[in-house]
N, C-alpha and C positions, 0 to 999 in steps of 0.2 A: 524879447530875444530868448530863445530856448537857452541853458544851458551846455556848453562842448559835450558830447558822448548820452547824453538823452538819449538820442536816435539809437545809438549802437545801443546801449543795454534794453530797450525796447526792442532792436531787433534780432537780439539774443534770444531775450524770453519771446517773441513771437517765431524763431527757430526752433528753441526747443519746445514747443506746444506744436509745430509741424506747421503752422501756417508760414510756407516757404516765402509765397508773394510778398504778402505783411512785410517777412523781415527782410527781404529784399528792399521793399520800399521806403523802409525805416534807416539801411544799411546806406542808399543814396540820396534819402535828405543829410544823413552823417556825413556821407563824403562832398557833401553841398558847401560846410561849412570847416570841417578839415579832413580836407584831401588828400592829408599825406600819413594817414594814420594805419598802418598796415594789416591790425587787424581785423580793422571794419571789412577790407578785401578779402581774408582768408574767411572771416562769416559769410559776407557775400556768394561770394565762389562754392562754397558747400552748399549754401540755399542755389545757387543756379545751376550746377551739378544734378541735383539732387530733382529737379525741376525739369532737367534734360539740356538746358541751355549750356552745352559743354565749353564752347565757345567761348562763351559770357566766363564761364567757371576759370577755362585756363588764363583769358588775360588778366582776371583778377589776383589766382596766387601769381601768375609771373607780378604782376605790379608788387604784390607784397613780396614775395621775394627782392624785388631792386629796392624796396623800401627797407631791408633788412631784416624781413622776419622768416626763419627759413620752416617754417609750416607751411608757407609756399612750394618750397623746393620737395617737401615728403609729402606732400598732397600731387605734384606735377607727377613725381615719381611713383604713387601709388595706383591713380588713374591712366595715366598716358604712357608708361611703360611694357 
């Protein structure tokens, strides 16, 4: 069994190397095993943005945002306003 948050700093550094998909894919085995960690959504969301899946991008900050991180709410606000 992997270690909690592996995934996420794996899909950090494969974010900031520009391989979007990567740390998307990294970002959803992270929320495979805890789902309620809000920044994994706000990385997410920026890799799916950034990707074009706007969609994908906005329910991930709304999720972090209800999870109480509000880089959700200044990312909703920066894109969709």
């Amino acid at each position: 069994m992997k270690t909690p948050l592996i995934s996420y700093h794996k899909g950090v550094m494969k974010f900031d190397s520009g391989d979007f998909k990567g740390a998307i894919a990294e970002f959803d085995n992270e929320l495979e095993k805890v789902p309620h960690y809000p920044d994994v959504y706000v990385y997410r969301g920026r890799a799916r943005y950034i990707i074009g899946d706007k969609d994908g991008a906005l329910g991930d900050w709304i999720k972090a945002l209800e999870l109480g991180n509000r880089k959700g709410d200044e990312l909703i606000e920066k894109h969709f306003s």
